[in-house]
N, C-alpha and C positions, 0 to 999 in steps of 0.2 A: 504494500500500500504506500502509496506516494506522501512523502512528509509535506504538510503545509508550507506554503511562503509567507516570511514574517509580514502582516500590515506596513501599511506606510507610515503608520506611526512610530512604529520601532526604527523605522530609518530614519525620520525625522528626530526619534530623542537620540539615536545615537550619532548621527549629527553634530545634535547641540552638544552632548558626553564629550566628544572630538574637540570640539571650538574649545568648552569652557578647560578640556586637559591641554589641551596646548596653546589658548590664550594665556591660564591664568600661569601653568611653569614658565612660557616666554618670559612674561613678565618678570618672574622674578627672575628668571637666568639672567634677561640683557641685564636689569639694574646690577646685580650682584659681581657679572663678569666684565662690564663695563670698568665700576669700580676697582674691579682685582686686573685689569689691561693697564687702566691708568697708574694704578702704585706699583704694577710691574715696568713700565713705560719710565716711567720717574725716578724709580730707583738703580735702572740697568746702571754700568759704568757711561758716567758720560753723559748722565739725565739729570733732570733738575734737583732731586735728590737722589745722589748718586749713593746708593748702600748697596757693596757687590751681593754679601754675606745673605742682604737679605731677601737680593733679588736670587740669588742661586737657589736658596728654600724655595722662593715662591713658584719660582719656575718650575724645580722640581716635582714640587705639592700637582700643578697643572697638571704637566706632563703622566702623571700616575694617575691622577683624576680620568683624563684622555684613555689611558689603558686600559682602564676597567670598562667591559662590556655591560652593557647595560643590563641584560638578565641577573647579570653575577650580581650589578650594583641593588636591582630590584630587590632580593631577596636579602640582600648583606643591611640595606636600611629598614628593614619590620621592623626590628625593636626601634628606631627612630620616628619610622613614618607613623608606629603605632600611639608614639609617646606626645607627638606631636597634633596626631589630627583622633587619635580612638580607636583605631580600625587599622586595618593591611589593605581592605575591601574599598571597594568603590571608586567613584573619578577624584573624590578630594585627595584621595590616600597614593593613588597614582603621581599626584603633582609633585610630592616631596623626591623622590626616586628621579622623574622626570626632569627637578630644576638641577638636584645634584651634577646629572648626567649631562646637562647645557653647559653647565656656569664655568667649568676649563674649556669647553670646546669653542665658547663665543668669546671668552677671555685673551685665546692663542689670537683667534681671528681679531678681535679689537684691537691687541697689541701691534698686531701688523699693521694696522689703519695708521694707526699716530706713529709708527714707528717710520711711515712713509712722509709725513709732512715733513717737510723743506725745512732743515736744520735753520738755514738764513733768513726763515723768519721767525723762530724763536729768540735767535740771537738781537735783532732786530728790535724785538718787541722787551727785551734785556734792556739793550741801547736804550728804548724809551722811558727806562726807568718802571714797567711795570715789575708788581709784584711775580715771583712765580704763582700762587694760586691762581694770579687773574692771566697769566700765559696759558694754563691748563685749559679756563673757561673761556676765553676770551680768541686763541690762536689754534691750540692742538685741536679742540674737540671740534669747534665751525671746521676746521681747514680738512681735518678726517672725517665730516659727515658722510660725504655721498661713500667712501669704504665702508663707514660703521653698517651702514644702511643697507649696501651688501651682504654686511657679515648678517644685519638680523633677517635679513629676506632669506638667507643657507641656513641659519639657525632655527629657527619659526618650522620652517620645509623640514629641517632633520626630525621638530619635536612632532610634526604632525605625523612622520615614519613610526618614531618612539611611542608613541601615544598610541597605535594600533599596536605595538608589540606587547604593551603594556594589560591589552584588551585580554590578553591569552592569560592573564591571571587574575581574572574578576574585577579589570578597572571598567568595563564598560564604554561606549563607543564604537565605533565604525569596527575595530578588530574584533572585540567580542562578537557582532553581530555575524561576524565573517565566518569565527569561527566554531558559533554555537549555532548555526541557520546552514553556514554553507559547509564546512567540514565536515563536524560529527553530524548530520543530516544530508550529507550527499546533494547535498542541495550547492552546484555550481555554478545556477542562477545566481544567486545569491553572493557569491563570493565576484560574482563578473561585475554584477553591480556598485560591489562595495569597492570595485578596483576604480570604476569610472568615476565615483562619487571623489575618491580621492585625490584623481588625476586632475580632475577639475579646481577641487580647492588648491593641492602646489601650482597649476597653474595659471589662477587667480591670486596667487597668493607671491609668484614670480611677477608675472606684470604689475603688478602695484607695487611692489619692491624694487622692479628697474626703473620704473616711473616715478617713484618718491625719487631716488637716488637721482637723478638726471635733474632731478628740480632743483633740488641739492647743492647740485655744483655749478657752483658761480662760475668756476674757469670756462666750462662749456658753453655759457650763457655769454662769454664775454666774448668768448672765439668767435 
């Protein structure tokens, strides 16, 4: 006997499941790996606060961050995810696993953005007597917008990959529906659909990421 196709409802919530797992971890990954690019940025040899010692920690802390697979990370943070949100279950419980799993990987990508601005205008902005915090806010972060901006339009796209892998362990969303309708029910209706639904959002989620970015950059608007 042929197994039922889920309503349009369930594709609908888990939809929403998808958005609010990789709106709400985005969020907190860019702020967090933003933050952690800038005091890596700052502190390299030869940055406005130059601390080798404590740029070589940092980096390294990143770099292992990176290493860890994401299944291994899911499961190694229960007792945190559960300390912090109640649960291991569900889309909230998924976020904490999910920003961990962002926050070096949009961190490396940030570092490279600012690591790309024009030393000659740092030094510059030196010359004018500004402070260094207002060089950070004022020179690095405008001047590597239209990079950052790449980095969260690759990062966003990873979490929304992440966020279906996450479904395979009772986070809910687009992957559970995939793989509780379309796997264990041989239903690959179902699994066809949920490829399309996805392909759509990275690439809604890519054009508006290359079109923020483009806005972005004054150089190209002057050229």
């Amino acid at each position: 006997m042929a197994m039922s196709l889920p309503p349009l409802d369930k594709y609908l919530q888990a939809f929403l499941e998808t958005l609010l797992m990789a709106g709400a971890s985005s969020l907190i990954a860019i702020v967090a790996g933003l933050a952690l690019a800038i005091v890596l940025h700052t502190t390299a040899p030869g940055g406005l606060y130059a601390r080798p010692r404590l740029y070589r920690g940092l980096s390294a802390a990143v770099n292992i961050g990176r290493a860890i697979p994401f299944i291994i990370l899911l499961v190694a943070l229960l007792p945190v995810t559960r300390a912090i949100v109640g649960t291991t279950l569900g889309t909230w419980a998924a976020v904490v696993p999910l920003s961990a799993n962002l926050i070096p990987f949009f961190a490396r990508i940030a570092q490279v953005s600012l690591g790309e601005v024009d030393s000659g205008l740092v030094e510059a902005a030196r010359a004018m007597g500004l402070r260094r915090p207002q060089i950070v806010r004022q020179v690095l972060l405008p001047e590597a917008l239209p990079g950052l901006i790449g980095g969260m339009t690759v990062s966003v796209i990873a979490m929304v990959n992440a966020s279906a892998m996450a479904g395979a362990v009772g986070a809910g969303g687009l992957g559970d529906l995939a793989i509780r309708y379309g796997y264990e029910r041989y239903e690959t209706r179902v699994m066809f659909e949920v490829i399309v639904i996805l392909v759509a959002l990275v690439s809604v989620l890519q054009f508006g990421g290359e079109w923020l970015a483009r806005r972005a950059d004054h150089r190209r608007s002057i050229s």
